[in-house]
N, C-alpha and C positions, 0 to 999 in steps of 0.2 A: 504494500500500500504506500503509494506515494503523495495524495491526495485525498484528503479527509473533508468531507461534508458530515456537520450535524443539523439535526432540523426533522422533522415528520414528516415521513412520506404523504402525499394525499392523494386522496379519491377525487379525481376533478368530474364532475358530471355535465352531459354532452348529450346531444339527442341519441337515442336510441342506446346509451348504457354510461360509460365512463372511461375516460385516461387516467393513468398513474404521472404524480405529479408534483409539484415542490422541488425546493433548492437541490436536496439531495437527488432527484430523478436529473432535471437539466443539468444540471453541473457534473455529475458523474457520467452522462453521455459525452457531456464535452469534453471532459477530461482523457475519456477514453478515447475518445476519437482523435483525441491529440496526440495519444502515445502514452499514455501515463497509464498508471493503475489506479484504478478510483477506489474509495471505499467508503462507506455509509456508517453512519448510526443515527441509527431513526426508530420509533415507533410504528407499530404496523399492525393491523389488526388480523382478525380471519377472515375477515367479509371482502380481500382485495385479493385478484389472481396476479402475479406478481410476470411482469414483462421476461423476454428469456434474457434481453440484456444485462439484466440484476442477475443473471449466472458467470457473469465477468468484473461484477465488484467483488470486494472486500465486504460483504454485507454484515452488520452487527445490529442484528434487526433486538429489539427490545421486545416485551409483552404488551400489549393495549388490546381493550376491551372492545374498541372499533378503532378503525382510520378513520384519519381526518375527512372529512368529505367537503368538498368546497364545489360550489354553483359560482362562476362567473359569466357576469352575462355585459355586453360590450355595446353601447349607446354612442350616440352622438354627444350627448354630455359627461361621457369616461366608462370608467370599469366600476360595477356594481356587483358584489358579491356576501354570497349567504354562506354559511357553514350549516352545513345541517348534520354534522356528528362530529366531535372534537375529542381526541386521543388525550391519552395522560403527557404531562411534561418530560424532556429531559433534563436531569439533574448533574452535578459533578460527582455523585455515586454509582451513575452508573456509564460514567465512560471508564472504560478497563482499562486497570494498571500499566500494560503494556505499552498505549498508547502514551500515557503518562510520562514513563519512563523514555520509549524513544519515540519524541516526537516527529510525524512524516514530516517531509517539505511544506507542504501547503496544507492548511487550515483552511476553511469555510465555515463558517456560523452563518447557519440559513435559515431562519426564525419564519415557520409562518403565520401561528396563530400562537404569538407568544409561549411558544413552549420549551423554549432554549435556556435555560437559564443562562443571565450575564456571568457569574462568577466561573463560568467553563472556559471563560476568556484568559483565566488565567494562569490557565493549565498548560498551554502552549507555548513556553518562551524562545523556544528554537524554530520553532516554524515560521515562513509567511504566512501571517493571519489576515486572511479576510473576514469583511464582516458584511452581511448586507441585509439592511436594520430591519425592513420593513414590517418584519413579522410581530416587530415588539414594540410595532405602532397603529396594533389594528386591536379594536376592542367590540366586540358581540352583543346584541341585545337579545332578548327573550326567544325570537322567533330566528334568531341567526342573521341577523342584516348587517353586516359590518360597516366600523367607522373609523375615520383618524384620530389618534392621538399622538400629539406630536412631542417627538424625542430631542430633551433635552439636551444641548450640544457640549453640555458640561457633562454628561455622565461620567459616573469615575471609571466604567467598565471600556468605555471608548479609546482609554490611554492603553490599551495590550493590543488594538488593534492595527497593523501596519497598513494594511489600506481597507478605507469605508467606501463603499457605492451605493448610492442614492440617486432614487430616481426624482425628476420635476415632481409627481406623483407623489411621493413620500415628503416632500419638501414644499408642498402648495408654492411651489416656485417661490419661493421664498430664500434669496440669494445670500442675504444676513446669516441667515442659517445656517446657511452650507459655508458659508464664510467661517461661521463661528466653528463646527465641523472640523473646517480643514488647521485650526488652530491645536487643536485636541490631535489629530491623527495624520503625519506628514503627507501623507499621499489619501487627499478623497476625489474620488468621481462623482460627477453629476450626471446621469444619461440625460439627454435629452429627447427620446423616441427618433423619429425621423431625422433631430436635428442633429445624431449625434453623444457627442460627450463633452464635459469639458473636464480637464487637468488640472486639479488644484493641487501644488508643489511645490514646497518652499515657498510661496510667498508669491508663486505665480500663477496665473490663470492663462490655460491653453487652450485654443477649442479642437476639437476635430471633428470632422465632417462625418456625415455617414455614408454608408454605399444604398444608394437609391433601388427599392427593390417595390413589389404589387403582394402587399398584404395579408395573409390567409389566416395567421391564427398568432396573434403576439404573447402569448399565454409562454413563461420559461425564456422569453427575451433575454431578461434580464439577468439569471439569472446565470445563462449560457456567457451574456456577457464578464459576469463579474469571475466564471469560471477560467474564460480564454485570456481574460487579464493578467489575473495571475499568476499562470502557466509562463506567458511570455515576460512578464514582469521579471519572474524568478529568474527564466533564461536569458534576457539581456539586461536586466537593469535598466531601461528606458522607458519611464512610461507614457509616453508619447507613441514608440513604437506597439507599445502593447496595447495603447489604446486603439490604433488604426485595425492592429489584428483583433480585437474583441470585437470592435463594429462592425467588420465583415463577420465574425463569427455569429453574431446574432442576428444581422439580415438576411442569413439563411435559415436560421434557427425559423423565422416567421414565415417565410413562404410554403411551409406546409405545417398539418395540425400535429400536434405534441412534439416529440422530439426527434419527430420523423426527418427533418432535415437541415440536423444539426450537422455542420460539415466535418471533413476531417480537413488533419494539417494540407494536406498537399490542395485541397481545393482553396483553401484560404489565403495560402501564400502562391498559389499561380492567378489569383484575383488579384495580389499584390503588386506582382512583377507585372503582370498585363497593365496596370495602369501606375509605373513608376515608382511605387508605393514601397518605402520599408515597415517591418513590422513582424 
């Protein structure tokens, strides 16, 4: 295992049944498909039939009495979603010693419905830690309607984290924020959907562009993105370069539904070289 996602698998529902879903699904495809070895610690219940690609992680699936179950449903005025069955948390007792002891290359904390605990942030001193907050900014009402709650940019858990990715979305575009963000964590992203990303690093703000592509299902964007970041991140230290490789990595991720076409390395980087591009 070279690549560690935690977070709860979820049951995303779809017409006519369900995709498997969350940080840990997109980001362990990505990973994979980049050459690395992924591996999971999630929550997972009995009521999900488990993809065959989850035969090529590291899986460290937990007990839960159901998976998560998420309804996203995609308007003209944004993304609107219900939970309609929520798994137990993970805690810092039950990530294995092992990992403890040797930490992999890359971390991921993939929070979807607040079930991460912060203090597992600070289990990883050797790793590149990523962190991609969203999940510990969504809070549930009675019948499952999800809402923002927005993460304070002092948090003390945010200082173990080497790079945060936030979306507009998680940030009501709110630029202060992400300002305040990138003071707490040297390297934060902002995605900006279509528009991209930007580079907040030492003190500077970069933008980069996206690669223009025809829509079909943006569900794990994001999360593909924050995966191929850190991949290349790790391996050249630039991230600038890693953010041009991320933005192509998740405008394929969207052009088909779940994580059907998430790309591998060699498609991402011959979209690079075709158009001049390092990364």
């Amino acid at each position: 295992m070279d690549f560690l996602t935690v977070g709860n698998l979820t049951k995303d529902l779809v017409a006519g049944g369900y995709t498997v879903g969350g940080a840990v699904t997109y980001a362990s495809v990505t990973a994979l498909r980049q050459g690395w070895r992924p591996g999971v610690l999630s929550r997972i219940g009995p009521d999900v039939a488990m993809p065959a690609v989850f035969q090529e992680f590291d899986l460290i699936s937990l007990p839960a009495s159901q998976t998560l179950t998420f309804e996203n449903i995609y308007t003209d005025e944004g993304r609107q979603q219900v939970i309609h069955a929520a798994a137990e948390p993970i805690t810092v007792a039950d990530v294995p010693a092992d990992l403890i002891q040797h930490n992999p290359p890359i971390v991921l904390l993939g929070p979807v419905a607040n079930e991460v605990a912060r203090d597992i942030a600070e289990l990883f001193p050797r790793s590149l830690l990523g962190v991609v907050p969203q999940g510990w900014m969504r809070r549930w009402d009675a019948d499952g309607r999800v809402s923002h709650i927005p993460l304070e940019c002092t948090d003390p858990y945010l200082a173990h984290a080497d790079v945060l990715v936030v979306s507009t979305e998680d940030v009501g575009n709110n630029l202060d924020l992400v300002r305040c963000f990138s003071e707490q964590v040297e390297l934060t992203v902002l995605t900006r959907e279509s528009h991209g990303c930007d580079i907040y690093h030492r003190g500077h703000v970069t933008h980069v562009p996206a690669r223009r592509v025809r829509e079909v299902d943006p569900t794990g964007a994001g999360d593909t993105f924050a995966a191929a970041f850190l991949i290349r991140y790790y391996e050249l230290g630039d991230p600038i370069q890693a953010a041009r490789y991320a933005n192509v990595a998740a405008s394929y991720c969207i052009e088909g539904i779940s994580f059907s076409t998430i790309p591998s390395r060699p498609q991402v980087k011959a979209y690079l070289a075709e158009h001049g591009l390092s990364g």
